[in-house]
PDB file of N, CA, C and O in Angstrom:
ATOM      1  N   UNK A   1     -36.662  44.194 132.794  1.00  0.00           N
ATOM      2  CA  UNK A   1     -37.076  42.833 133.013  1.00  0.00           C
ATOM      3  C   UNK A   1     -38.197  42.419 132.075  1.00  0.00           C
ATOM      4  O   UNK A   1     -38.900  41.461 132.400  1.00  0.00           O
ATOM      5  N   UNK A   2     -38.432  43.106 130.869  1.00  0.00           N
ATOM      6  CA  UNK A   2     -39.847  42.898 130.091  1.00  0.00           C
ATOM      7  C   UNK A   2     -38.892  42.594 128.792  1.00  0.00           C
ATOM      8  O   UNK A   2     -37.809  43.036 128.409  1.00  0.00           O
ATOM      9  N   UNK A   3     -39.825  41.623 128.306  1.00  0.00           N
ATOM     10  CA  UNK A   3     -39.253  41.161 126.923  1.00  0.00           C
ATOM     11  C   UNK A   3     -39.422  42.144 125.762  1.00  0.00           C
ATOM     12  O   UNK A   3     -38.733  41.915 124.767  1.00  0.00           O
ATOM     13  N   UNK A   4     -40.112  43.043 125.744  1.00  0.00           N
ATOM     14  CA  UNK A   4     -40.335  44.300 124.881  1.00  0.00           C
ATOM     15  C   UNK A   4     -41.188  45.281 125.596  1.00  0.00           C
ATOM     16  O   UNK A   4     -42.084  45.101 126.422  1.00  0.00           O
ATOM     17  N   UNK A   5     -40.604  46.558 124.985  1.00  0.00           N
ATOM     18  CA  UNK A   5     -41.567  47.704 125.881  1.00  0.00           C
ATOM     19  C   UNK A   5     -41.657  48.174 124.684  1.00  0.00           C
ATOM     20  O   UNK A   5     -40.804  47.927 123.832  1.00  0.00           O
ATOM     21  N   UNK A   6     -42.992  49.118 124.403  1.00  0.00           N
ATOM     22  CA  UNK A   6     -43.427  49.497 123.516  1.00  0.00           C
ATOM     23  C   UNK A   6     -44.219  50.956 123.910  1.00  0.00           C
ATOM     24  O   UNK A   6     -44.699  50.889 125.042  1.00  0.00           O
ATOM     25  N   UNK A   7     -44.425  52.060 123.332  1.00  0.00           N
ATOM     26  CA  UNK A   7     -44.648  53.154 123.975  1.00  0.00           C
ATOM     27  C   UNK A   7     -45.586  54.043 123.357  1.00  0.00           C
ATOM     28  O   UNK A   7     -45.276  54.078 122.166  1.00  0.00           O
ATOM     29  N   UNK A   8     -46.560  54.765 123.564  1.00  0.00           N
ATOM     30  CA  UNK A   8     -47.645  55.026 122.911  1.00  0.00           C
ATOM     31  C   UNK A   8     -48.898  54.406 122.074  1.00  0.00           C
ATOM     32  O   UNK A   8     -49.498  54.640 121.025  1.00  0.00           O
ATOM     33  N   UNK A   9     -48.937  53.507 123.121  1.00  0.00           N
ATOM     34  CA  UNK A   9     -50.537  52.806 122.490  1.00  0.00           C
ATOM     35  C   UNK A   9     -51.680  53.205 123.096  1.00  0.00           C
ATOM     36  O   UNK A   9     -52.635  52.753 122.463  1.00  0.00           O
ATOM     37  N   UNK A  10     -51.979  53.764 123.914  1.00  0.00           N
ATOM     38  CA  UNK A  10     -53.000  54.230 124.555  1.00  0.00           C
ATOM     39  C   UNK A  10     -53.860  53.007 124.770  1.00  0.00           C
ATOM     40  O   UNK A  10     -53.449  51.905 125.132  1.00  0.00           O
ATOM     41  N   UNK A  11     -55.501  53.453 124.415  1.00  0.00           N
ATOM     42  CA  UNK A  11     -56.390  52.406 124.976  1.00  0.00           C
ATOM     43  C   UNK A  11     -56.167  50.923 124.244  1.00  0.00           C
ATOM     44  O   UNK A  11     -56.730  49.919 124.682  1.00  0.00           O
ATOM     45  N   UNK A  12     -55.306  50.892 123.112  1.00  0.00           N
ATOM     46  CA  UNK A  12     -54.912  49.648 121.959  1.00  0.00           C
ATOM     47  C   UNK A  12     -54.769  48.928 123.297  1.00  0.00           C
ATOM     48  O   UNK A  12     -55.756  48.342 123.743  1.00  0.00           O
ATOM     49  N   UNK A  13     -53.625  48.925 123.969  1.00  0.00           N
ATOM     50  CA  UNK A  13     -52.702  48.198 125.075  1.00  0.00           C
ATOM     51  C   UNK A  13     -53.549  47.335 125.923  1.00  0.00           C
ATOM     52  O   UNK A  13     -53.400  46.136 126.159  1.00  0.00           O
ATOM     53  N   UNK A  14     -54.573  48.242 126.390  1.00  0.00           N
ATOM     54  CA  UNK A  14     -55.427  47.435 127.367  1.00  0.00           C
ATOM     55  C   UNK A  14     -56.552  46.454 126.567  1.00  0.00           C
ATOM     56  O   UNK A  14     -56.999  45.490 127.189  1.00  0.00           O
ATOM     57  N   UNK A  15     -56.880  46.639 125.561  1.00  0.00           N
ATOM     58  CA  UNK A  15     -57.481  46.171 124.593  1.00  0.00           C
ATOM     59  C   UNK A  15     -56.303  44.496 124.292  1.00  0.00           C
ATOM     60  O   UNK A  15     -56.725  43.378 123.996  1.00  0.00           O
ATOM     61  N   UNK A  16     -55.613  44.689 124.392  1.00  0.00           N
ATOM     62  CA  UNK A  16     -54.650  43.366 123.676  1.00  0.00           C
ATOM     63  C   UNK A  16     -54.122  42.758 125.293  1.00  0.00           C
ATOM     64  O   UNK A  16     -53.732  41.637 125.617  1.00  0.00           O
ATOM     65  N   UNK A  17     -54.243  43.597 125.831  1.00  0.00           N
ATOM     66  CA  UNK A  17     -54.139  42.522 127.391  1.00  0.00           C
ATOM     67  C   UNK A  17     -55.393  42.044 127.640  1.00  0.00           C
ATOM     68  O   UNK A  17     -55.195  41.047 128.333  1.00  0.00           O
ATOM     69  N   UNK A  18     -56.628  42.178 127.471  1.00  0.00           N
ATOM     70  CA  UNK A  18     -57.959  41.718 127.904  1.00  0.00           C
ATOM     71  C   UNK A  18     -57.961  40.511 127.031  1.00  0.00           C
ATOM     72  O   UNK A  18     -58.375  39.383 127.301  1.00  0.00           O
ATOM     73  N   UNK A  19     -57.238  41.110 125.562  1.00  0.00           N
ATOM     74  CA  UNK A  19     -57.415  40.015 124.467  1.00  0.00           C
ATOM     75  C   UNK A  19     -56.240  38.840 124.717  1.00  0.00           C
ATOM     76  O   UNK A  19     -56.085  37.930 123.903  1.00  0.00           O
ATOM     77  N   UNK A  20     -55.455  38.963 125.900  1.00  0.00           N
ATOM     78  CA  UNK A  20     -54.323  37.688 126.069  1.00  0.00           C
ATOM     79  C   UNK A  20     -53.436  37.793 125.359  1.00  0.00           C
ATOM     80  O   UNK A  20     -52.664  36.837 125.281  1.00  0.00           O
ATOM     81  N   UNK A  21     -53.200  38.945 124.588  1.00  0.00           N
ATOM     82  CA  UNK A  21     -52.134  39.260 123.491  1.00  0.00           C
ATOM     83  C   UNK A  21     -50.860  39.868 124.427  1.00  0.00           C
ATOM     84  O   UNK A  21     -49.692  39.518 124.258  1.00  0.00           O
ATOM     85  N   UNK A  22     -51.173  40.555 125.143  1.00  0.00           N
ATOM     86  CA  UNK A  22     -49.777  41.670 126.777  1.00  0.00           C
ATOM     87  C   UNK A  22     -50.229  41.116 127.493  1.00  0.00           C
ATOM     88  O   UNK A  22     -51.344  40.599 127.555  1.00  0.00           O
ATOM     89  N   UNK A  23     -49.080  41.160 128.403  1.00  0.00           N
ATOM     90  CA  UNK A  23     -49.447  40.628 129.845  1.00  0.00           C
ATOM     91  C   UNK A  23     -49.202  41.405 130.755  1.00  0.00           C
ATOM     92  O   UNK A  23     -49.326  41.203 131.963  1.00  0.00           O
ATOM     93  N   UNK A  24     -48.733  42.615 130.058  1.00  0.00           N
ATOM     94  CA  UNK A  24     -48.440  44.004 131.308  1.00  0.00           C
ATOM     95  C   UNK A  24     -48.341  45.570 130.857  1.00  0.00           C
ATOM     96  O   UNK A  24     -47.561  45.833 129.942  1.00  0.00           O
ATOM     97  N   UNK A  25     -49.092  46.614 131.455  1.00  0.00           N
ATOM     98  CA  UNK A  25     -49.143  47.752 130.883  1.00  0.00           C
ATOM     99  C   UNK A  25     -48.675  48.448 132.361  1.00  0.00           C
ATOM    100  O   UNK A  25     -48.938  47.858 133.409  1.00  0.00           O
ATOM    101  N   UNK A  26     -48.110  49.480 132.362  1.00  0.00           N
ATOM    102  CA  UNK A  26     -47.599  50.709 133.196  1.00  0.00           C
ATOM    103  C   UNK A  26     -47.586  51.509 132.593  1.00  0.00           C
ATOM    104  O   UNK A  26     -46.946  51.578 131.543  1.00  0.00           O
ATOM    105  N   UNK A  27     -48.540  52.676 133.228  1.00  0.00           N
ATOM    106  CA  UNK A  27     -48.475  54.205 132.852  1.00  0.00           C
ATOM    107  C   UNK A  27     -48.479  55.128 133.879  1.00  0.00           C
ATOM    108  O   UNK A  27     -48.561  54.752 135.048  1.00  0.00           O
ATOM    109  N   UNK A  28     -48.388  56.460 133.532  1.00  0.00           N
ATOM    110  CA  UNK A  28     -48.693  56.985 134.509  1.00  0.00           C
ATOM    111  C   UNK A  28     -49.610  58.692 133.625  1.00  0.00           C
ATOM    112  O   UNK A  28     -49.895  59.087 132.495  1.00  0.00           O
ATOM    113  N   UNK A  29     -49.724  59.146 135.022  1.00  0.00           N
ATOM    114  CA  UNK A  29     -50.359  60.619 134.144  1.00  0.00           C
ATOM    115  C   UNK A  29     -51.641  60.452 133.791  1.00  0.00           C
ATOM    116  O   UNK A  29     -52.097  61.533 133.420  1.00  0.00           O
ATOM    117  N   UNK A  30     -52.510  59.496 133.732  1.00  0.00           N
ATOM    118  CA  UNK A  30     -53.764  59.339 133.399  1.00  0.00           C
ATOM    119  C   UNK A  30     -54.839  60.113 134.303  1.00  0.00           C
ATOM    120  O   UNK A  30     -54.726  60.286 135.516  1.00  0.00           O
ATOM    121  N   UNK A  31     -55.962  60.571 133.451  1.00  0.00           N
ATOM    122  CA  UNK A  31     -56.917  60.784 134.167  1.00  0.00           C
ATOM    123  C   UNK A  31     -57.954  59.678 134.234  1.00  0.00           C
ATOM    124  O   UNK A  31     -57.807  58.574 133.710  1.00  0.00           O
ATOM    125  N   UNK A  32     -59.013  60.071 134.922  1.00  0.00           N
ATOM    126  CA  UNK A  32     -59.761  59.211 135.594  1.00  0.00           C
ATOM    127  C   UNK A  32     -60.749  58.759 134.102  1.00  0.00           C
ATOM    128  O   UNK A  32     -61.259  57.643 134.204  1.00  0.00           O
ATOM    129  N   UNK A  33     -60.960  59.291 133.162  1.00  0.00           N
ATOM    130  CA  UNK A  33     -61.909  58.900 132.014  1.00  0.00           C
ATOM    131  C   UNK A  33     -60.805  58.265 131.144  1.00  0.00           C
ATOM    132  O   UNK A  33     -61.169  57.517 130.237  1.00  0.00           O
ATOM    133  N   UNK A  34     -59.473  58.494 131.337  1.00  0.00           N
ATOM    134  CA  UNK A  34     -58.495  57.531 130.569  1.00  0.00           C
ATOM    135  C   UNK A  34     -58.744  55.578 130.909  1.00  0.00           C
ATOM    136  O   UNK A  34     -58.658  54.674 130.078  1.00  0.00           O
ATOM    137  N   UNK A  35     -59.095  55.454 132.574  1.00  0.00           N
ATOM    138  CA  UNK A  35     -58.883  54.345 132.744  1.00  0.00           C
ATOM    139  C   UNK A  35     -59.888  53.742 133.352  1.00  0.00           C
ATOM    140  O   UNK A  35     -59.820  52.970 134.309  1.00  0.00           O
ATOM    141  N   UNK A  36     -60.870  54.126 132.750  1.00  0.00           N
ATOM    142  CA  UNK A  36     -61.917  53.635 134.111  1.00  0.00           C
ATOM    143  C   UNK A  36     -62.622  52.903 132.769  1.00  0.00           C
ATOM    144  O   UNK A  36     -62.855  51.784 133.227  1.00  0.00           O
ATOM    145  N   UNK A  37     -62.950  52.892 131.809  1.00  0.00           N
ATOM    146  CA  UNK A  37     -63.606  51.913 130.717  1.00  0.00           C
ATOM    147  C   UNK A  37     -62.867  50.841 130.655  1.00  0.00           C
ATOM    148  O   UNK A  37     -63.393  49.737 130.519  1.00  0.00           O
ATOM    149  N   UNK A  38     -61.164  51.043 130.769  1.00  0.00           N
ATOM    150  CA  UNK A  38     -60.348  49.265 130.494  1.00  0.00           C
ATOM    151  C   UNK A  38     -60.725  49.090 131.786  1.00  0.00           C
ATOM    152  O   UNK A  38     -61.862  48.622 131.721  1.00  0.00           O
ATOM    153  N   UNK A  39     -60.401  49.207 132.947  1.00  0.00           N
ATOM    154  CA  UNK A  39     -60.652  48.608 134.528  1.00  0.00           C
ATOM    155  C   UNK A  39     -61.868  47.502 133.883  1.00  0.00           C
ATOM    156  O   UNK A  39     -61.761  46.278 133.822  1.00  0.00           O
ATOM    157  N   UNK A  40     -62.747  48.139 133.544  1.00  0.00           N
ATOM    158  CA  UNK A  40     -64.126  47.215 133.578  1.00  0.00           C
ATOM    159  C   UNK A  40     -63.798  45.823 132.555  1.00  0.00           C
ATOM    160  O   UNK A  40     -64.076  44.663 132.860  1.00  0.00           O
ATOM    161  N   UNK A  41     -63.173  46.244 131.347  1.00  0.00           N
ATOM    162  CA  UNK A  41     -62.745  45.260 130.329  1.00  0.00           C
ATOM    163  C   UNK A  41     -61.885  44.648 130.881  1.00  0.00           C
ATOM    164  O   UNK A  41     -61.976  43.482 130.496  1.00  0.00           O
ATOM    165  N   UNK A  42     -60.757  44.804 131.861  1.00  0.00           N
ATOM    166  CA  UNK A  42     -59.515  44.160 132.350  1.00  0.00           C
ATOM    167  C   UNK A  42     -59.977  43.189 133.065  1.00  0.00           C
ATOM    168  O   UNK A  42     -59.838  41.981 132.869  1.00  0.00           O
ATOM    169  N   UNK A  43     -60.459  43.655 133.791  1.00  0.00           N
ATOM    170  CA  UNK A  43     -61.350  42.827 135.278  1.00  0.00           C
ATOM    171  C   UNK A  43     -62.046  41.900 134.782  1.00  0.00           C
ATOM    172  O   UNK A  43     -61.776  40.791 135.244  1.00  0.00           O
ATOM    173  N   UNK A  44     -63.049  41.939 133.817  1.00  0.00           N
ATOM    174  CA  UNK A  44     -63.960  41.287 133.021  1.00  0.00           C
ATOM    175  C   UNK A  44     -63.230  39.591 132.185  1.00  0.00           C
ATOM    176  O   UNK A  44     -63.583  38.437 131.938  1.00  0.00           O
ATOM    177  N   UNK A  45     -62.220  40.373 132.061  1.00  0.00           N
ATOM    178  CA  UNK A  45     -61.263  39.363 131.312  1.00  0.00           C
ATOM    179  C   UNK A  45     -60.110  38.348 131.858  1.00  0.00           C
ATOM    180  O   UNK A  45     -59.470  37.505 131.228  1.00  0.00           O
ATOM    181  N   UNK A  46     -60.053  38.718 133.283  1.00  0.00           N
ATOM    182  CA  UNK A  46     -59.409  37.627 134.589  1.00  0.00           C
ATOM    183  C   UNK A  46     -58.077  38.706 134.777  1.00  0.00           C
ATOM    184  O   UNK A  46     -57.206  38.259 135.522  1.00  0.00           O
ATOM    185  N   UNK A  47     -57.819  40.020 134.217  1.00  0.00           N
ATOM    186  CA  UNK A  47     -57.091  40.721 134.690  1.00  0.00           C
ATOM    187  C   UNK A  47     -57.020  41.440 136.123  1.00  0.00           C
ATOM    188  O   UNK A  47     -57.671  40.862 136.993  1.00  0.00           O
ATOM    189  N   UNK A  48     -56.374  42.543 136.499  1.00  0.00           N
ATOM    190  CA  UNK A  48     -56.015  43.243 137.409  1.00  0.00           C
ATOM    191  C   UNK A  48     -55.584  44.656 136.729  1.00  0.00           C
ATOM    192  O   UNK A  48     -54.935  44.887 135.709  1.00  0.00           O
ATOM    193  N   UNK A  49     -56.290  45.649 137.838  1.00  0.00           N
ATOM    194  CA  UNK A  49     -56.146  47.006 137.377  1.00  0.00           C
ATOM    195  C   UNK A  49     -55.779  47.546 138.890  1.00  0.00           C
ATOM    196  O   UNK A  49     -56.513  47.149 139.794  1.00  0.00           O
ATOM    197  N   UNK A  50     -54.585  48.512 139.254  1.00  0.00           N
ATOM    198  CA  UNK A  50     -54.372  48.946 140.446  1.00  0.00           C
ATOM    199  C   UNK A  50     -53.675  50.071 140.159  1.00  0.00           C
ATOM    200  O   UNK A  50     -53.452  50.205 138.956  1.00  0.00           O
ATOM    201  N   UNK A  51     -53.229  50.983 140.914  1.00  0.00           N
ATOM    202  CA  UNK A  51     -52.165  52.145 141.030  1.00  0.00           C
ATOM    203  C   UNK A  51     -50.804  51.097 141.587  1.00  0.00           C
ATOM    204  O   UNK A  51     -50.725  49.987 142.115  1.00  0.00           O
ATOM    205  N   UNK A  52     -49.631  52.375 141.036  1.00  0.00           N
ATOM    206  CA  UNK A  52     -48.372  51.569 141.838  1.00  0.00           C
ATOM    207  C   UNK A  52     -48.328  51.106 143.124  1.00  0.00           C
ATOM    208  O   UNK A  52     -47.401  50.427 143.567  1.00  0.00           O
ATOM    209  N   UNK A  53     -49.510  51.521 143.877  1.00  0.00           N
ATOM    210  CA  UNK A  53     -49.528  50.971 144.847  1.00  0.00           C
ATOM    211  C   UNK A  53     -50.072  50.173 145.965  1.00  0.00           C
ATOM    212  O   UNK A  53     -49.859  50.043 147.170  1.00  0.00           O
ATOM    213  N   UNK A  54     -51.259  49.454 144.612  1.00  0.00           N
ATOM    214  CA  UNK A  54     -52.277  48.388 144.557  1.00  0.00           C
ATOM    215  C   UNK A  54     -53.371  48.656 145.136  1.00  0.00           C
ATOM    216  O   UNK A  54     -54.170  47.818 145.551  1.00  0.00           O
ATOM    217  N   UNK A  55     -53.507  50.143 145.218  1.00  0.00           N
ATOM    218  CA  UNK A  55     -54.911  50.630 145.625  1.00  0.00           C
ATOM    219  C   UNK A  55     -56.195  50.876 143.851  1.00  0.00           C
ATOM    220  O   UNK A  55     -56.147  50.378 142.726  1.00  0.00           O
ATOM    221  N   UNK A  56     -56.986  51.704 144.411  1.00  0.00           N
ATOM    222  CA  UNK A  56     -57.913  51.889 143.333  1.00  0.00           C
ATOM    223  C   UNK A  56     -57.107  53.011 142.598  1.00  0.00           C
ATOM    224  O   UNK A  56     -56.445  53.941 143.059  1.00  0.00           O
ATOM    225  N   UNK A  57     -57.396  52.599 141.195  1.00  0.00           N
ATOM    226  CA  UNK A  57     -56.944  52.798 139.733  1.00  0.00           C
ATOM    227  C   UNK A  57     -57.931  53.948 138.797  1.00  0.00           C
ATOM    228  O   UNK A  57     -57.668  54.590 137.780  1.00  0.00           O
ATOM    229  N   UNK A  58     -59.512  53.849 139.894  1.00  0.00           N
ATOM    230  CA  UNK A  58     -60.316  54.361 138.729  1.00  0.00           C
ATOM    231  C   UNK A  58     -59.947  56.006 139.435  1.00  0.00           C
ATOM    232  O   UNK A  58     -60.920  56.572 139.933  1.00  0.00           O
ATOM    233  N   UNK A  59     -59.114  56.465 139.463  1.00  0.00           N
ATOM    234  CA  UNK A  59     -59.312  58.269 139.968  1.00  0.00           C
ATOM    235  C   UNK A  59     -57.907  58.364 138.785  1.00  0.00           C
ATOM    236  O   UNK A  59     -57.481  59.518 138.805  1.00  0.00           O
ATOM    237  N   UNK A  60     -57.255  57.637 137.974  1.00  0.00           N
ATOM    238  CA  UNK A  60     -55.814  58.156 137.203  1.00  0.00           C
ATOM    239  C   UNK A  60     -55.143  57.920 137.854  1.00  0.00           C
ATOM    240  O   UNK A  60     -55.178  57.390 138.965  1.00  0.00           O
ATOM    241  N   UNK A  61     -54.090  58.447 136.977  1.00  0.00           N
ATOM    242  CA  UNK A  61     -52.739  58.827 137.865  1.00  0.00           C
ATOM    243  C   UNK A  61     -51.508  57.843 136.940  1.00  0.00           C
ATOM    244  O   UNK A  61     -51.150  57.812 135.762  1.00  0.00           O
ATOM    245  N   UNK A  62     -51.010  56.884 138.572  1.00  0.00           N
ATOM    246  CA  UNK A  62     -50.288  56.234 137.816  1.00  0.00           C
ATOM    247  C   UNK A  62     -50.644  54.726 138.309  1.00  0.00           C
ATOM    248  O   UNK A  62     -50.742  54.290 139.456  1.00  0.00           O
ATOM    249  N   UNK A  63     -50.845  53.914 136.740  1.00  0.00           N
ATOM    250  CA  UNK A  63     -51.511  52.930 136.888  1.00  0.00           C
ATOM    251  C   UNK A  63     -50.909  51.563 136.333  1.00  0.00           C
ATOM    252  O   UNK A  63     -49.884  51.698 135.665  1.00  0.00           O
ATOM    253  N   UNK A  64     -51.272  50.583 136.465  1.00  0.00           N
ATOM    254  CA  UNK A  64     -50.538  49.143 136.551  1.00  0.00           C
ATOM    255  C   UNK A  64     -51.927  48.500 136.283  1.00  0.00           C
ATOM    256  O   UNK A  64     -52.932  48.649 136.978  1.00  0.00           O
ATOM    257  N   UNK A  65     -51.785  47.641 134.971  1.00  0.00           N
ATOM    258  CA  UNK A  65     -52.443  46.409 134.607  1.00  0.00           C
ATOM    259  C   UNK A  65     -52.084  44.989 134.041  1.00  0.00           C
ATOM    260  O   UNK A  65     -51.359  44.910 133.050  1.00  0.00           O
ATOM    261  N   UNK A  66     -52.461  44.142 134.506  1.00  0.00           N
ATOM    262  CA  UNK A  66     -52.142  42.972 134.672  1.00  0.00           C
ATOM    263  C   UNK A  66     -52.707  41.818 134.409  1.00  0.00           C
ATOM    264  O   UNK A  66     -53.732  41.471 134.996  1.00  0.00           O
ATOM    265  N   UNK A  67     -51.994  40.923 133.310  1.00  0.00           N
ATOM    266  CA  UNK A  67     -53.284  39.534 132.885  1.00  0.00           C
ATOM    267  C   UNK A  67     -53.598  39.118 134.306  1.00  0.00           C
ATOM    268  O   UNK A  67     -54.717  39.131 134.819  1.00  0.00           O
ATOM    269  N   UNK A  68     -52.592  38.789 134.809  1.00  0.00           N
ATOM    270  CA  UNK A  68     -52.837  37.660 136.185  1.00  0.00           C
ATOM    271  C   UNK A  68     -52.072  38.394 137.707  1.00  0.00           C
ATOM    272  O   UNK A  68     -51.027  39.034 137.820  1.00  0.00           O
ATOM    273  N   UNK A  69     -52.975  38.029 138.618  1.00  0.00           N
ATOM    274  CA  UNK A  69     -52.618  38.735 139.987  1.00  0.00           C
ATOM    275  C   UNK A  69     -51.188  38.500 140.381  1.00  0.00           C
ATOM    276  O   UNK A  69     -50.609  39.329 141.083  1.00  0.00           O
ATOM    277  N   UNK A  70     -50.690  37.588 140.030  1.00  0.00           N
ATOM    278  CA  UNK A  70     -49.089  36.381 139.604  1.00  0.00           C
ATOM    279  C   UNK A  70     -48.366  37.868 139.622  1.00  0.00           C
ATOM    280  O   UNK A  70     -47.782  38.458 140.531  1.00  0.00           O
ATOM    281  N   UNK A  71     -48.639  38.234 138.261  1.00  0.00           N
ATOM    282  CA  UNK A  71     -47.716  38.954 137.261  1.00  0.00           C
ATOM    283  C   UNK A  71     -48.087  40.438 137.637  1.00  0.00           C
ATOM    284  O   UNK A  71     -47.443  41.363 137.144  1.00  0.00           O
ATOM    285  N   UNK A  72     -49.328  40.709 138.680  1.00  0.00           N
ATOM    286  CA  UNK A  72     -49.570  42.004 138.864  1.00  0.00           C
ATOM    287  C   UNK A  72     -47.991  42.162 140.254  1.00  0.00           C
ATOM    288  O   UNK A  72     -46.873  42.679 140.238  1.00  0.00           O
ATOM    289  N   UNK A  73     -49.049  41.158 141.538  1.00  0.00           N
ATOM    290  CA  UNK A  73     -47.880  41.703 142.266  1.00  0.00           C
ATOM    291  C   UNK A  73     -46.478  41.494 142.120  1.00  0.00           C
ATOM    292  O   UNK A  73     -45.867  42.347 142.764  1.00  0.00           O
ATOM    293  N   UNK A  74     -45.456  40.406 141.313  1.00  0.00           N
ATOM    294  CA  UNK A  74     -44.329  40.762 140.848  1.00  0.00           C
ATOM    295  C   UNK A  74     -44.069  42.410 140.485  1.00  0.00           C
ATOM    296  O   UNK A  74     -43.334  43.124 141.168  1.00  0.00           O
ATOM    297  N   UNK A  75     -44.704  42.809 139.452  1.00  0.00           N
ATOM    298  CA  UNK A  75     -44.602  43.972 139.037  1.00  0.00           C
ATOM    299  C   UNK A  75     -44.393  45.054 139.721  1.00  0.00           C
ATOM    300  O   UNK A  75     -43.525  45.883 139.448  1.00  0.00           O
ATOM    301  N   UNK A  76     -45.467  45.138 141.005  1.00  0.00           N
ATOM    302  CA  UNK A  76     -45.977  46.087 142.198  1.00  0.00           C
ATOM    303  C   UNK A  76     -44.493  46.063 142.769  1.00  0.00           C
ATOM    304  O   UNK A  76     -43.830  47.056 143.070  1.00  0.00           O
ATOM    305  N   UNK A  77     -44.113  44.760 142.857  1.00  0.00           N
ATOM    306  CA  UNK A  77     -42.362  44.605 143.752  1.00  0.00           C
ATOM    307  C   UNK A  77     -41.186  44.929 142.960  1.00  0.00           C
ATOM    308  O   UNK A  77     -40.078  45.103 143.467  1.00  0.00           O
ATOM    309  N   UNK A  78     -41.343  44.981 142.163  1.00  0.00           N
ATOM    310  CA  UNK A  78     -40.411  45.427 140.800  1.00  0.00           C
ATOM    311  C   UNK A  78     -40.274  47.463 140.942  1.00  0.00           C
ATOM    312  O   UNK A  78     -39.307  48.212 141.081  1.00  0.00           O
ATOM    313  N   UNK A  79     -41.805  47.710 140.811  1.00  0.00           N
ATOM    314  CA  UNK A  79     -42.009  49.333 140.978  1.00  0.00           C
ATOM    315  C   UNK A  79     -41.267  49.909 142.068  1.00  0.00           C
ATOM    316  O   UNK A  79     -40.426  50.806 142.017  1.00  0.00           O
ATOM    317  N   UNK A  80     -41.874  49.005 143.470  1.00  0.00           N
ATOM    318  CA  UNK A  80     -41.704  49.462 144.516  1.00  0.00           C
ATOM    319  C   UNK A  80     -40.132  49.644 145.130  1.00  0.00           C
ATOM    320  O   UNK A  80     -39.944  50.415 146.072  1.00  0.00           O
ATOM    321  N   UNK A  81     -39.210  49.007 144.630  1.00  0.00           N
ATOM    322  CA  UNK A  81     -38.001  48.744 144.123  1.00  0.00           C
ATOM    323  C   UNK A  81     -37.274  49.974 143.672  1.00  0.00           C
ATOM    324  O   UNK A  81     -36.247  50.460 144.146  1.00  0.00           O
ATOM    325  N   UNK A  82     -37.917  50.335 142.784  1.00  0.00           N
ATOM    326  CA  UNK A  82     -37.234  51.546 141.680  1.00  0.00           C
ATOM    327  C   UNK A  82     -38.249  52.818 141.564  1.00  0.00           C
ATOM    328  O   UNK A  82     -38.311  53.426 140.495  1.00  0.00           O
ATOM    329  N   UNK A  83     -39.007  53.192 142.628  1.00  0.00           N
ATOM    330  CA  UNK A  83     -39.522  54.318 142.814  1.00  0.00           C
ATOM    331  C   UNK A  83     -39.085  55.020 144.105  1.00  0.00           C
ATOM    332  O   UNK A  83     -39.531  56.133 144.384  1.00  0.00           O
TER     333      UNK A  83
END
């Protein structure tokens, strides 16, 4: 359902969603020093940072970020769907 997926950008990704450039990142496997510097930039920037399952994001794992809360929980219902 995404107009392009793109794969291995690491911290670039969250960097170009803060910047209004993506409007959606999913990963998973992260540790907690992977995602806890964008959370602050995401948030900062009118985004959303959650786990698949819209709890807290800053411990890793598997994580979901989002320009707009709109486009977060679509997503969350999309996951929740196909997990």
């Amino acid at each position: 359902q995404c107009q392009l997926t793109r794969y291995g950008m690491d911290c670039y990704a969250y960097a170009l969603l803060a910047a209004g450039q993506i409007d959606l990142i999913i990963e998973a496997g992260l540790h907690a020093y992977d995602i806890q510097g964008p959370i602050g930039v995401i948030e900062a920037a009118g985004g959303i940072v959650t786990n698949w399952q819209g709890g807290a994001a800053d411990q890793g794992g598997q994580v979901i970020a989002a320009a707009t809360p709109e486009l977060h929980a679509a997503a969350l219902e999309i996951l929740a769907s196909h997990v």
